[in-house]
BASEFI-604204 format. One record per atom (N, C-alpha, C): residue number from 1; residue in one letter; atom name; x, y, z. Coordinates in nm, 2 decimals. Each point is the difference from the previous one (the first is absolute). Example, Ala and Ser with C-alpha at 12.3 -4.5 7.8 and 13.67 -1.06 7.14 Angstrom:
<nodes>
+------+------+------+--------+--------+--------+
: resi : resn : name :      x :      y :      z :
+------+------+------+--------+--------+--------+
:    1 :    a :    N :   1.32 :  -0.57 :   0.78 :
:    1 :    a :   CA :  -0.09 :   0.12 :   0.00 :
:    1 :    a :    C :   0.09 :   0.12 :   0.00 :
:    2 :    s :    N :  -0.04 :   0.11 :  -0.07 :
:    2 :    s :   CA :   0.09 :   0.11 :   0.00 :
:    2 :    s :    C :  -0.08 :   0.11 :   0.08 :
+------+------+------+--------+--------+--------+
</nodes>
This chain:
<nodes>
+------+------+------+--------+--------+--------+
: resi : resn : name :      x :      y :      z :
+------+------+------+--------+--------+--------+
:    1 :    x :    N :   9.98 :   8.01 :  12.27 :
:    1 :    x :   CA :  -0.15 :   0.00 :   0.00 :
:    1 :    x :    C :  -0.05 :   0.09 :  -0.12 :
:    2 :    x :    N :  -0.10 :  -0.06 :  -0.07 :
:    2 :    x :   CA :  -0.02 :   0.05 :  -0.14 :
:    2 :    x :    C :  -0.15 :   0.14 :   0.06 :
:    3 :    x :    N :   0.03 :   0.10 :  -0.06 :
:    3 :    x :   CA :  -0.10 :   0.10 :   0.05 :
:    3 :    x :    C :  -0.11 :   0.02 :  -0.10 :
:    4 :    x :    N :  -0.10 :   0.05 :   0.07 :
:    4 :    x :   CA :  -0.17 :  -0.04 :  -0.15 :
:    4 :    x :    C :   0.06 :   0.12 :  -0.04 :
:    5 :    x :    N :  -0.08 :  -0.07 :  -0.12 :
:    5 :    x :   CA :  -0.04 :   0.08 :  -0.14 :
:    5 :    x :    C :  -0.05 :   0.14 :   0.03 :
:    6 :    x :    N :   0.02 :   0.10 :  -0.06 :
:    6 :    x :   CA :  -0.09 :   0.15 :   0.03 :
:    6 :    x :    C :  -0.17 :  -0.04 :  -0.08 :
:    7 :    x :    N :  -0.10 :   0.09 :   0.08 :
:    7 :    x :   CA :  -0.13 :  -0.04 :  -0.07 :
:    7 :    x :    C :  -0.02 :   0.08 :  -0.10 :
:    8 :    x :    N :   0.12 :   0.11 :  -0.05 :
:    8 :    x :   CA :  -0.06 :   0.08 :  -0.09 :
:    8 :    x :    C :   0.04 :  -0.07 :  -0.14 :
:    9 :    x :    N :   0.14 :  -0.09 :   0.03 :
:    9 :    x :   CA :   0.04 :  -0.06 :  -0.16 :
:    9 :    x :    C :  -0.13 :  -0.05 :  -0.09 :
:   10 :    x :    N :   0.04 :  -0.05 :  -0.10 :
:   10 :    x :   CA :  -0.08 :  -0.05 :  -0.10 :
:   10 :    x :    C :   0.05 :  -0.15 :   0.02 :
:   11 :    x :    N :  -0.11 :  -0.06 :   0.05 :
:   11 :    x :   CA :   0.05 :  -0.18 :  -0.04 :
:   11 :    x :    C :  -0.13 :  -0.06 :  -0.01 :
:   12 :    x :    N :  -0.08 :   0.01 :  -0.09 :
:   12 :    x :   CA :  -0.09 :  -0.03 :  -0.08 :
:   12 :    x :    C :   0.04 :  -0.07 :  -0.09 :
:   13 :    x :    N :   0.09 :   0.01 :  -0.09 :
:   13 :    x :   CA :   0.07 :  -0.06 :  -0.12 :
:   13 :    x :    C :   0.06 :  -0.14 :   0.02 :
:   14 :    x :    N :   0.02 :  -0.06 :  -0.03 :
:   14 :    x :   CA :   0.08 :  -0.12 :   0.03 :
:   14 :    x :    C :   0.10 :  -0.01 :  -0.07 :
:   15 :    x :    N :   0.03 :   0.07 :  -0.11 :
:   15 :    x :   CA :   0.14 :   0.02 :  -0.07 :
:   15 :    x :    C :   0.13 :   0.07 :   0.08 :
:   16 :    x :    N :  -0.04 :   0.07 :   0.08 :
:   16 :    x :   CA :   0.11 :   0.11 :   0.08 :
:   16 :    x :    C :  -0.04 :  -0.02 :   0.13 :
:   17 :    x :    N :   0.06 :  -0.03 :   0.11 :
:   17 :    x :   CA :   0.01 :   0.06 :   0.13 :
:   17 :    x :    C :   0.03 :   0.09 :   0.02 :
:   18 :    x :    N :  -0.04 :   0.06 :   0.12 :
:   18 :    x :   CA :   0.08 :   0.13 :   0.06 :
:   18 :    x :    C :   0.14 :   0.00 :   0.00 :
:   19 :    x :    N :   0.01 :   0.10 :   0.02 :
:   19 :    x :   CA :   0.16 :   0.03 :   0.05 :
:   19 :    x :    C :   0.01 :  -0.05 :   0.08 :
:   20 :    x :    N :  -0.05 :   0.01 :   0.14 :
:   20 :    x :   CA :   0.02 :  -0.05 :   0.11 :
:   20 :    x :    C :   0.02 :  -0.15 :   0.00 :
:   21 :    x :    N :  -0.11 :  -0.03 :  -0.03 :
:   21 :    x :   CA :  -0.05 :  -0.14 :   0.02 :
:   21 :    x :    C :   0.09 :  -0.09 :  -0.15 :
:   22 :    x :    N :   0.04 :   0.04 :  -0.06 :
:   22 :    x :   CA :   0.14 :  -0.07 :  -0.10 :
:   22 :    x :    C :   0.16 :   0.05 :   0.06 :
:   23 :    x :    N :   0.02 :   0.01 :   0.16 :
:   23 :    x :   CA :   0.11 :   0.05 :   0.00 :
:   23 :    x :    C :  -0.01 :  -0.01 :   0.15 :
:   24 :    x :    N :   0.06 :  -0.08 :   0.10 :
:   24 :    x :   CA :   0.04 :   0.00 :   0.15 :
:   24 :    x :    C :   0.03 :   0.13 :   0.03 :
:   25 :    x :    N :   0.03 :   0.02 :   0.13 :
:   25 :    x :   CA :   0.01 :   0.13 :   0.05 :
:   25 :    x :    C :   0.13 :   0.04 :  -0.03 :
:   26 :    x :    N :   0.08 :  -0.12 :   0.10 :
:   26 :    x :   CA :   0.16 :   0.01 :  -0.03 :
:   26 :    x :    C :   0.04 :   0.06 :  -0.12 :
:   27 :    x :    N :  -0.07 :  -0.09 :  -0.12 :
:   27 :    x :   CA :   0.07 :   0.04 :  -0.15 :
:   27 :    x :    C :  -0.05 :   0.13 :  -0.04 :
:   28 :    x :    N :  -0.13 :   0.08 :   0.07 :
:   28 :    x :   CA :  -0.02 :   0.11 :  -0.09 :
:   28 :    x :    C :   0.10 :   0.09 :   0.11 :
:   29 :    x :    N :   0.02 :  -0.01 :   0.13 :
:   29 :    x :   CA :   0.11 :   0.07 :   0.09 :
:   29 :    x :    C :   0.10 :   0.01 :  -0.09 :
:   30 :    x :    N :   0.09 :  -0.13 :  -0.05 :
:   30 :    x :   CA :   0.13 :   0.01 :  -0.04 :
:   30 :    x :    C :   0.02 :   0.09 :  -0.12 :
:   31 :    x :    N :  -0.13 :  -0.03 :  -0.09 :
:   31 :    x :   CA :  -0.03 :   0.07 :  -0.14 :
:   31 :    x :    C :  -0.01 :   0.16 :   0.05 :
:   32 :    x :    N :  -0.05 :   0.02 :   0.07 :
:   32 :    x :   CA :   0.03 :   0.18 :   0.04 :
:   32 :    x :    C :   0.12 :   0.03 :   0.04 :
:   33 :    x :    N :   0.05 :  -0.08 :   0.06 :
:   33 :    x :   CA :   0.12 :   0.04 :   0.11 :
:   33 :    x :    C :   0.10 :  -0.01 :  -0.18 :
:   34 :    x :    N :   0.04 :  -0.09 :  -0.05 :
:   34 :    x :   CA :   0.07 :   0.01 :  -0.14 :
:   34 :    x :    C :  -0.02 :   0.14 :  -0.08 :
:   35 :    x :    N :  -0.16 :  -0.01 :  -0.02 :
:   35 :    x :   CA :  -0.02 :   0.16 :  -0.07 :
:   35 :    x :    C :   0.06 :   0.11 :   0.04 :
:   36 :    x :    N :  -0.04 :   0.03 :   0.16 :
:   36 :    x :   CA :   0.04 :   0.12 :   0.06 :
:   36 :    x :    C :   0.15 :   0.00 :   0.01 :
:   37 :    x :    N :   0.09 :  -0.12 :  -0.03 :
:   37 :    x :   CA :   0.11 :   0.01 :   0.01 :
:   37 :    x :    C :   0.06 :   0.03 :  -0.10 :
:   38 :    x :    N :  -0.06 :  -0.04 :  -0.15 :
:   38 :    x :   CA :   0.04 :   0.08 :  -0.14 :
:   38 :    x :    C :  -0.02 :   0.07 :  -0.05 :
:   39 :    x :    N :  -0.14 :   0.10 :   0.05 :
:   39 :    x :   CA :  -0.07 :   0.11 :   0.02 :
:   39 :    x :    C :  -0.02 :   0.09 :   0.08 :
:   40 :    x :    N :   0.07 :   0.04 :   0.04 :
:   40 :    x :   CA :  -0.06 :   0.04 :   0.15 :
:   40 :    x :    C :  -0.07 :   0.10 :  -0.04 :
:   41 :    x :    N :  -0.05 :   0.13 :  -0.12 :
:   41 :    x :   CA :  -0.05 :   0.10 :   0.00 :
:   41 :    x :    C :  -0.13 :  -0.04 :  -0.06 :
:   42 :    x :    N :  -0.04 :  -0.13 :   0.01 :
:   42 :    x :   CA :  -0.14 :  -0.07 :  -0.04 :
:   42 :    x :    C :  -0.07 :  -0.06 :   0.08 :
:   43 :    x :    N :  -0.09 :   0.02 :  -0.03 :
:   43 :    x :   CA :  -0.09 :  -0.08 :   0.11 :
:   43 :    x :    C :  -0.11 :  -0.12 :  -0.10 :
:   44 :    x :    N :   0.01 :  -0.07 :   0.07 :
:   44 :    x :   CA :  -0.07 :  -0.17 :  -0.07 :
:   44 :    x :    C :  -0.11 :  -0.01 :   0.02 :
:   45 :    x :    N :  -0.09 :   0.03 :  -0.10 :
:   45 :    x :   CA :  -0.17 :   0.00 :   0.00 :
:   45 :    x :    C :  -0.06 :  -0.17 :  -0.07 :
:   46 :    x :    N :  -0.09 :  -0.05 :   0.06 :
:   46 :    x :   CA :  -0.09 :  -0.05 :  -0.06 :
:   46 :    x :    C :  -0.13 :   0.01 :  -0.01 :
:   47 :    x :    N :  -0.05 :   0.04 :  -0.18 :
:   47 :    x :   CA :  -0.09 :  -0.02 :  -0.06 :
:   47 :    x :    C :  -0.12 :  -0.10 :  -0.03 :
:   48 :    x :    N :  -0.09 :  -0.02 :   0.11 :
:   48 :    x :   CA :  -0.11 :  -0.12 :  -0.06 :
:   48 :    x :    C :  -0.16 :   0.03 :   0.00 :
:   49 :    x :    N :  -0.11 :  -0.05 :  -0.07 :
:   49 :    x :   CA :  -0.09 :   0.06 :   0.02 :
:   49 :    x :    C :  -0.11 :  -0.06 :   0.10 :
:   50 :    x :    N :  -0.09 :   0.12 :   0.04 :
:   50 :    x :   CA :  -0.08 :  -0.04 :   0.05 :
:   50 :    x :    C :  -0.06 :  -0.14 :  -0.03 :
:   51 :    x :    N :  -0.04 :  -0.08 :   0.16 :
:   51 :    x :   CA :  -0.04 :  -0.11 :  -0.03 :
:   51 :    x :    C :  -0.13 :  -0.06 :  -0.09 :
:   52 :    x :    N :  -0.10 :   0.11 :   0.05 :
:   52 :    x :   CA :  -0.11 :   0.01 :  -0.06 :
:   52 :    x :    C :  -0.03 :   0.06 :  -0.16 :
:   53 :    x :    N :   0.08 :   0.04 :  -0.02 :
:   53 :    x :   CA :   0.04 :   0.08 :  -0.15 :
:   53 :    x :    C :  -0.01 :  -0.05 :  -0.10 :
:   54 :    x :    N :  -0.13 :   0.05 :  -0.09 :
:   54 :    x :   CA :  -0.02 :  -0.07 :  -0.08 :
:   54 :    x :    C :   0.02 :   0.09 :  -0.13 :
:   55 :    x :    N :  -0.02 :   0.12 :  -0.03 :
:   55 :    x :   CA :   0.02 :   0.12 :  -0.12 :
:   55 :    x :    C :   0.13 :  -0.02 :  -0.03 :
:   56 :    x :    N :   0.07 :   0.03 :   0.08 :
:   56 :    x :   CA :   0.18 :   0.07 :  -0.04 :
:   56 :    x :    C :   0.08 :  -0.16 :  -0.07 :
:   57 :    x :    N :   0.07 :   0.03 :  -0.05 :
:   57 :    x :   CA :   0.11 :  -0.11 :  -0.05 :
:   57 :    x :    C :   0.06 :  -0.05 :   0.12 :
:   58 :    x :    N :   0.09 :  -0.16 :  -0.02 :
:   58 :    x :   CA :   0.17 :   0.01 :   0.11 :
:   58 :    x :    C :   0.08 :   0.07 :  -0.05 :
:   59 :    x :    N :   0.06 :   0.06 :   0.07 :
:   59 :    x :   CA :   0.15 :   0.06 :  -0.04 :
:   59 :    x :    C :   0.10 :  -0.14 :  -0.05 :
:   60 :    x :    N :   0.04 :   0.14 :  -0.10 :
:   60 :    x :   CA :   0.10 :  -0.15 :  -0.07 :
:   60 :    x :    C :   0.13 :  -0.03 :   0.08 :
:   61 :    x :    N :   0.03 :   0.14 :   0.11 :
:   61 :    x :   CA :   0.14 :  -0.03 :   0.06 :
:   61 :    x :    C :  -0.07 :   0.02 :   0.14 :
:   62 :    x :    N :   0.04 :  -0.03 :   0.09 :
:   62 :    x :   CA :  -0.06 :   0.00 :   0.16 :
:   62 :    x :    C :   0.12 :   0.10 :   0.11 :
:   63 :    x :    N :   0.13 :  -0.04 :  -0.03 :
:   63 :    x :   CA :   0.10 :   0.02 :   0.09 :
:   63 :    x :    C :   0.06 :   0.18 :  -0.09 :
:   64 :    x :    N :   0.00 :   0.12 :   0.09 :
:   64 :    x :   CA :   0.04 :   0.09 :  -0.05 :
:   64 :    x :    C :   0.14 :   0.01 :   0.10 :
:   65 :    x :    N :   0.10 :   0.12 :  -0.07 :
:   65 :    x :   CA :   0.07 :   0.03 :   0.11 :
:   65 :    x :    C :   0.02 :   0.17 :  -0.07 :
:   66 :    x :    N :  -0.03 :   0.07 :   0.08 :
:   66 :    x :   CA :  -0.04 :   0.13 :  -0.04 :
:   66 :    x :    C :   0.13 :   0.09 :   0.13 :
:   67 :    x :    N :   0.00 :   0.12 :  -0.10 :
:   67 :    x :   CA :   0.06 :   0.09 :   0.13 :
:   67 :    x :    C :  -0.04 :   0.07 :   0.06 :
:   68 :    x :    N :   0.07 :   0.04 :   0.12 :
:   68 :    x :   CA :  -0.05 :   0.03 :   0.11 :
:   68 :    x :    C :  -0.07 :   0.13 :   0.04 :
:   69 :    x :    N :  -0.02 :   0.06 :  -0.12 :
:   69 :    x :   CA :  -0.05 :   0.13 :   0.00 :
:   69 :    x :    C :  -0.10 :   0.01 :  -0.12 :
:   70 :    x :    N :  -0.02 :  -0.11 :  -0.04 :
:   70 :    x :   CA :  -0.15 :  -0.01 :  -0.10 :
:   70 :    x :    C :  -0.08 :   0.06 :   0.05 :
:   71 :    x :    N :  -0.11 :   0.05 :   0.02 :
:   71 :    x :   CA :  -0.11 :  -0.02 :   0.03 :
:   71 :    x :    C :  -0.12 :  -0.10 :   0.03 :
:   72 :    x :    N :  -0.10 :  -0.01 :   0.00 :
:   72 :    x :   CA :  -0.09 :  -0.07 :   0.04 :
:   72 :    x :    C :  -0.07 :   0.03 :  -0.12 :
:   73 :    x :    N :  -0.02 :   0.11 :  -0.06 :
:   73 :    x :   CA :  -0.10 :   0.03 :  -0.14 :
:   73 :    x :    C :   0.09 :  -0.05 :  -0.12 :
:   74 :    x :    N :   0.12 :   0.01 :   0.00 :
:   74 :    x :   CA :   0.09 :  -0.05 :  -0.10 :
:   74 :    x :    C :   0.05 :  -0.16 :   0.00 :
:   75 :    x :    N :  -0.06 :  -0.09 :   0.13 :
:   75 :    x :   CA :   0.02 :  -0.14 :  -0.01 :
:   75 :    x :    C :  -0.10 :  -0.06 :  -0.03 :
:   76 :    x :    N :  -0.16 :   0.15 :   0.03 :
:   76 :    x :   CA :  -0.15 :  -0.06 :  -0.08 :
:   76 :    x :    C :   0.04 :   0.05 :  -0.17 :
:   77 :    x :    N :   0.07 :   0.05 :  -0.04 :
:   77 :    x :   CA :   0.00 :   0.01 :  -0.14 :
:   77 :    x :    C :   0.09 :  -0.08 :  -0.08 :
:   78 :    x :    N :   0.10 :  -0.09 :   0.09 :
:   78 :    x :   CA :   0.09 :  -0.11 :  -0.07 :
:   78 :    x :    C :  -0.12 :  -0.15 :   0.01 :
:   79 :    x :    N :  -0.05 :   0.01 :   0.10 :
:   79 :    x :   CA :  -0.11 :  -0.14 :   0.03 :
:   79 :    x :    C :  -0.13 :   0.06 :  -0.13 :
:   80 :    x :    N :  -0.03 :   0.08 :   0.01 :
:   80 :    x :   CA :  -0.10 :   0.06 :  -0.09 :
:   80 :    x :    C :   0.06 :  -0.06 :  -0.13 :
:   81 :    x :    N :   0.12 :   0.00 :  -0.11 :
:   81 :    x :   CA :   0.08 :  -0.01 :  -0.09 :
:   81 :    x :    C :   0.01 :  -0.17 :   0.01 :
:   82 :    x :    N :   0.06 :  -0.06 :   0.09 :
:   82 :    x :   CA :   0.03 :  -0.13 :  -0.04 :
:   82 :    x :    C :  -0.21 :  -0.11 :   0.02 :
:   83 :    x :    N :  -0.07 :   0.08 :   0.05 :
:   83 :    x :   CA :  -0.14 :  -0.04 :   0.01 :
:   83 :    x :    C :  -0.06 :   0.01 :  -0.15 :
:   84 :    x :    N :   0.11 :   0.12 :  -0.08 :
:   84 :    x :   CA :  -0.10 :   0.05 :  -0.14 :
:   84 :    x :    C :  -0.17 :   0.01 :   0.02 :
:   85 :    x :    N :  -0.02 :   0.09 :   0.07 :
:   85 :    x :   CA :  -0.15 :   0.06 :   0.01 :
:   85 :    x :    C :   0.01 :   0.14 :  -0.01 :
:   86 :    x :    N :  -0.08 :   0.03 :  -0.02 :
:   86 :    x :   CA :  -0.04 :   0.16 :  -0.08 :
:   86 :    x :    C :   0.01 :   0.06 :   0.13 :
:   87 :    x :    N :   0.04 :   0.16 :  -0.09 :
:   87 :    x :   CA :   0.02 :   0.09 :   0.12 :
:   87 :    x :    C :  -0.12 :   0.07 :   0.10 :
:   88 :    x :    N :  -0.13 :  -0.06 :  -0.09 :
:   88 :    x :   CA :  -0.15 :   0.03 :   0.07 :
:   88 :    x :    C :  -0.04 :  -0.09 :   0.10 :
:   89 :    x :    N :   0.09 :  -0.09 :  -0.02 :
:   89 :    x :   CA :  -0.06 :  -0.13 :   0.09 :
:   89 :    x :    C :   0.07 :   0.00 :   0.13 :
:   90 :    x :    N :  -0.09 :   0.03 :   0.07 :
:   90 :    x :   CA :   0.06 :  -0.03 :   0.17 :
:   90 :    x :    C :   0.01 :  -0.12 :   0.07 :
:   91 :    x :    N :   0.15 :  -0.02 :   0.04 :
:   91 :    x :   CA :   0.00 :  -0.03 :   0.12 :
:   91 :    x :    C :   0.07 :   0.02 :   0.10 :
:   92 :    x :    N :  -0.05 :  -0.13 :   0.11 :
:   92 :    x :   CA :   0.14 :   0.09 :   0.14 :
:   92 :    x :    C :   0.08 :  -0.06 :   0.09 :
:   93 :    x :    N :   0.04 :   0.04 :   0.08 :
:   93 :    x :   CA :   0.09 :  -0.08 :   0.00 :
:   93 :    x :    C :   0.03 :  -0.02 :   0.16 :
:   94 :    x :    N :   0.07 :  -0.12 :   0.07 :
:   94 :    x :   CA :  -0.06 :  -0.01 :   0.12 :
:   94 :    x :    C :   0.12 :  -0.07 :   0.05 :
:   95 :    x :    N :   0.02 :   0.05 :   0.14 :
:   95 :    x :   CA :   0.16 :  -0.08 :   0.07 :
:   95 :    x :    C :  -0.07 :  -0.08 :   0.15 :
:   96 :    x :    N :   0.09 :  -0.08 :   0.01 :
:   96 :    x :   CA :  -0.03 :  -0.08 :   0.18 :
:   96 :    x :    C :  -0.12 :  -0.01 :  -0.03 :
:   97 :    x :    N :  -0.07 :   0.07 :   0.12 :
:   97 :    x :   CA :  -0.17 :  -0.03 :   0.04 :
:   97 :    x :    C :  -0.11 :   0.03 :  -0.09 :
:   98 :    x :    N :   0.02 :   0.03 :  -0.14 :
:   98 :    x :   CA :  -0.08 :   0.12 :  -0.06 :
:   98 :    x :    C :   0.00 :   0.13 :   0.03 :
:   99 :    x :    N :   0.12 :   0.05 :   0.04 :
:   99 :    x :   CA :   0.05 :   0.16 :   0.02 :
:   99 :    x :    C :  -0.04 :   0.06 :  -0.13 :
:  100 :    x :    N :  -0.01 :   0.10 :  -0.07 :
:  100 :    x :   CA :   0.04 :   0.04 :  -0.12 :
:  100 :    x :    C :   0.14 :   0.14 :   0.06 :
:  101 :    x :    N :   0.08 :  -0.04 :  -0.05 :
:  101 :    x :   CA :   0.12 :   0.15 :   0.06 :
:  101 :    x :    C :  -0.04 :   0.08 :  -0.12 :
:  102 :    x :    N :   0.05 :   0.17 :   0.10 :
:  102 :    x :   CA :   0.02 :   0.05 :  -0.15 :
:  102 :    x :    C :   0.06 :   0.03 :  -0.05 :
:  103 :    x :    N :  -0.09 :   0.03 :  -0.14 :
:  103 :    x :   CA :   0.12 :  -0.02 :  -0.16 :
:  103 :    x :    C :   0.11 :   0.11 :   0.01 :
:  104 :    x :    N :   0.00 :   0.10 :   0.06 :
:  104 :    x :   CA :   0.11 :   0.12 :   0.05 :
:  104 :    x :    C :   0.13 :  -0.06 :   0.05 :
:  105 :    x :    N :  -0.02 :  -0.10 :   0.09 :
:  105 :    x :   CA :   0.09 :  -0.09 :   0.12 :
:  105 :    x :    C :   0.12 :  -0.05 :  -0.09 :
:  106 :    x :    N :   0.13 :  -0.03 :   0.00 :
:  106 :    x :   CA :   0.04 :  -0.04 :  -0.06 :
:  106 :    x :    C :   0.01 :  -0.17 :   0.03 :
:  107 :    x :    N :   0.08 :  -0.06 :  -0.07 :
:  107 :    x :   CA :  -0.02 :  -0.17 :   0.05 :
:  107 :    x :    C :   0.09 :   0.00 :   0.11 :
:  108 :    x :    N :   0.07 :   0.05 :   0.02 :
:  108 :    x :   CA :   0.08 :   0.00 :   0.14 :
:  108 :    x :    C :  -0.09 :   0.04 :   0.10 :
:  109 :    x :    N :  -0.11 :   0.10 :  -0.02 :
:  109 :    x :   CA :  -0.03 :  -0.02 :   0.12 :
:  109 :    x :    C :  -0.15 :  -0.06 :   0.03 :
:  110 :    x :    N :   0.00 :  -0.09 :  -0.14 :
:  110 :    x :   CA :  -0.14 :  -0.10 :   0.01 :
:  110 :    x :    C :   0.09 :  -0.13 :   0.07 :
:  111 :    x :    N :   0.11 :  -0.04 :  -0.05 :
:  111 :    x :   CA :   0.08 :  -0.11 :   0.08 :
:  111 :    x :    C :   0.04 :   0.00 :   0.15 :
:  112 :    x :    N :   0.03 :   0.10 :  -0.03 :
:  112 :    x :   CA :   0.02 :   0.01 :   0.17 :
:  112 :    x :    C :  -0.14 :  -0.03 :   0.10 :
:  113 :    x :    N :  -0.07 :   0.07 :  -0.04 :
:  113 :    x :   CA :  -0.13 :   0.00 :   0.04 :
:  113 :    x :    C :  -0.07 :  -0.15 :   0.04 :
:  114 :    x :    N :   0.02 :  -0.02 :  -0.15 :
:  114 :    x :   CA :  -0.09 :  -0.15 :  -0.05 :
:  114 :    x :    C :   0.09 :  -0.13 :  -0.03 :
:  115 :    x :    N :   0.12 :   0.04 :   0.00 :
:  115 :    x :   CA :   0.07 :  -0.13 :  -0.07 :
:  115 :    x :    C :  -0.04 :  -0.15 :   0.13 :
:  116 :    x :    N :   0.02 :  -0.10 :  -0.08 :
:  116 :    x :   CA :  -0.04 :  -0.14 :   0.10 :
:  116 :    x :    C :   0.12 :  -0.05 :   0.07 :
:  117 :    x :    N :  -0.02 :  -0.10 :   0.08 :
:  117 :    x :   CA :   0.12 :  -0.02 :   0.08 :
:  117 :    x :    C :   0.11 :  -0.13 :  -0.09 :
:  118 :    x :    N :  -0.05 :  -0.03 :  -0.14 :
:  118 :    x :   CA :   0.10 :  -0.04 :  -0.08 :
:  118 :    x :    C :   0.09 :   0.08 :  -0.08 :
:  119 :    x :    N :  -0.03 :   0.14 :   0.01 :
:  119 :    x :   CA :   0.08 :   0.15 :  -0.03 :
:  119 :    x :    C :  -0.02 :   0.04 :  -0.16 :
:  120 :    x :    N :  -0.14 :  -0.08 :  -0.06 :
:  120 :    x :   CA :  -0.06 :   0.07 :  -0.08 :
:  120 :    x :    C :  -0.12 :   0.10 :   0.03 :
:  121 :    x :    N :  -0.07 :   0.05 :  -0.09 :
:  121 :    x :   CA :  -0.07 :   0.08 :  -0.01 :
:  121 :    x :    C :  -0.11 :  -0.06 :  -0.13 :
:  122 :    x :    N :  -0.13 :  -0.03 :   0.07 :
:  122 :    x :   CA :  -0.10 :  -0.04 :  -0.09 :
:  122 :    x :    C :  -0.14 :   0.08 :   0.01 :
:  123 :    x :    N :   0.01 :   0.00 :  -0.16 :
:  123 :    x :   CA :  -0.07 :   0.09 :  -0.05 :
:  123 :    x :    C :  -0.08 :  -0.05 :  -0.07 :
:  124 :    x :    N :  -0.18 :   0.00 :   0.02 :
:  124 :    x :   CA :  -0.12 :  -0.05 :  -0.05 :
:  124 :    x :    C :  -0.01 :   0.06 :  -0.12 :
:  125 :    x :    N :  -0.06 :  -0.06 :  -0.12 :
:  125 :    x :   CA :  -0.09 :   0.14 :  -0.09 :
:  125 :    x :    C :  -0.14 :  -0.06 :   0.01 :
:  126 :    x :    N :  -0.08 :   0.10 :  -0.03 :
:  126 :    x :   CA :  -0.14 :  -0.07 :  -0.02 :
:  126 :    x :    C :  -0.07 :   0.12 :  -0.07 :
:  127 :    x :    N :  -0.16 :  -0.04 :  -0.09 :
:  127 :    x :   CA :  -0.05 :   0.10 :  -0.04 :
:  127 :    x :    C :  -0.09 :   0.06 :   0.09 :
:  128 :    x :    N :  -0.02 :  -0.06 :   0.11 :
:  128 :    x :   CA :  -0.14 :   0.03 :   0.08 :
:  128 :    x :    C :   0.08 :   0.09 :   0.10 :
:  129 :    x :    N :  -0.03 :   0.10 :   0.08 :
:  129 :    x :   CA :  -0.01 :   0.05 :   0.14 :
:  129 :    x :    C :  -0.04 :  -0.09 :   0.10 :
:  130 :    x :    N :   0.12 :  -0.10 :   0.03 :
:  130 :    x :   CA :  -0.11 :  -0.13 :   0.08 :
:  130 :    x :    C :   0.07 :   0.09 :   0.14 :
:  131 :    x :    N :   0.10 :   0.03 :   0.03 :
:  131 :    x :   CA :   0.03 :   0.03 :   0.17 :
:  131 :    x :    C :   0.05 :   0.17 :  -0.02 :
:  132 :    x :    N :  -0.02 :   0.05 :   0.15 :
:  132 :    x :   CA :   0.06 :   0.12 :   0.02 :
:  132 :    x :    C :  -0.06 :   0.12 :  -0.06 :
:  133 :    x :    N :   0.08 :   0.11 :  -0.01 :
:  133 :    x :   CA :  -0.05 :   0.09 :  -0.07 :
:  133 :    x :    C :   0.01 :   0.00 :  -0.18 :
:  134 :    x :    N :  -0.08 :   0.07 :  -0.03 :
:  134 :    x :   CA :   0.00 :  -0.02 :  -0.12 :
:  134 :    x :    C :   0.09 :   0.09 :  -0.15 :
:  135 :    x :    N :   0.09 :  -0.01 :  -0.02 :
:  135 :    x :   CA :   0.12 :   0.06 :  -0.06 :
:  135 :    x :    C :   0.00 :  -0.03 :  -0.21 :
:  136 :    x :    N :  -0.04 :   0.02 :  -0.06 :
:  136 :    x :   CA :   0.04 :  -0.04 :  -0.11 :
:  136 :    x :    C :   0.07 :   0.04 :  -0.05 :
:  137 :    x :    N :   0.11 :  -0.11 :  -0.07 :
:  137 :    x :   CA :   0.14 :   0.00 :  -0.09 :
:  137 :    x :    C :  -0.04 :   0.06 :  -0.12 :
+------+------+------+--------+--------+--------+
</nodes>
């Protein structure tokens, strides 16, 4: 059984679907379970933007695999770099329900936390403070 789409992705576009929604459940399960098996000291993020997002760029790459003791301010400053937007220019950044975690936390313990039950970890950007508390990158 195919599970909905998150409402935070970006599917406005007709050139890209989601992650989710370009990818069964099963296959993104197996696609973690593979990672974590040739990684195990990474954890498997996906990058997409807010749906309503109209300022910021797409990311040119979507799928990260970062280590386990990154941070949360240091995976907004690698998304910040592949987005190419200035260092004045805010945005933020948002997991599951429109949580914002914080930037202190490392990704291990935003995944743990937040990861989905295909055993990624998705991660909104957007320029607006649209959910939660308000945090800028």
């Amino acid at each position: 059984m195919e599970d909905h789409q998150e409402p935070l992705i970006d599917n406005n576009d007709n050139k890209r679907k989601s992650f989710k929604a370009s990818r069964s459940l099963s296959t993104r399960i197996a696609e973690v379970e593979s990672i974590r098996e040739k990684f195990p000291s990474k954890v498997p993020i996906i990058v997409e933007r807010f749906k309503k997002e109209e300022d910021l760029p797409r990311i040119d790459k979507f799928k990260f695999l970062v280590p386990k003791d990154l941070t949360f301010s240091q995976l907004a400053n690698i998304i910040r770099v592949r987005l190419r937007i200035r260092q004045n220019q805010a945005f933020f950044l948002f997991v599951s329900n429109g949580d914002i975690p914080s930037l202190s936390s490392t990704v291990t313990e935003v995944y743990s936390r937040y990861k989905d039950k295909d055993g990624f970890l998705y991660v909104t950007y957007s320029s607006h403070e649209s959910f939660g508390t308000v945090l800028q990158v």
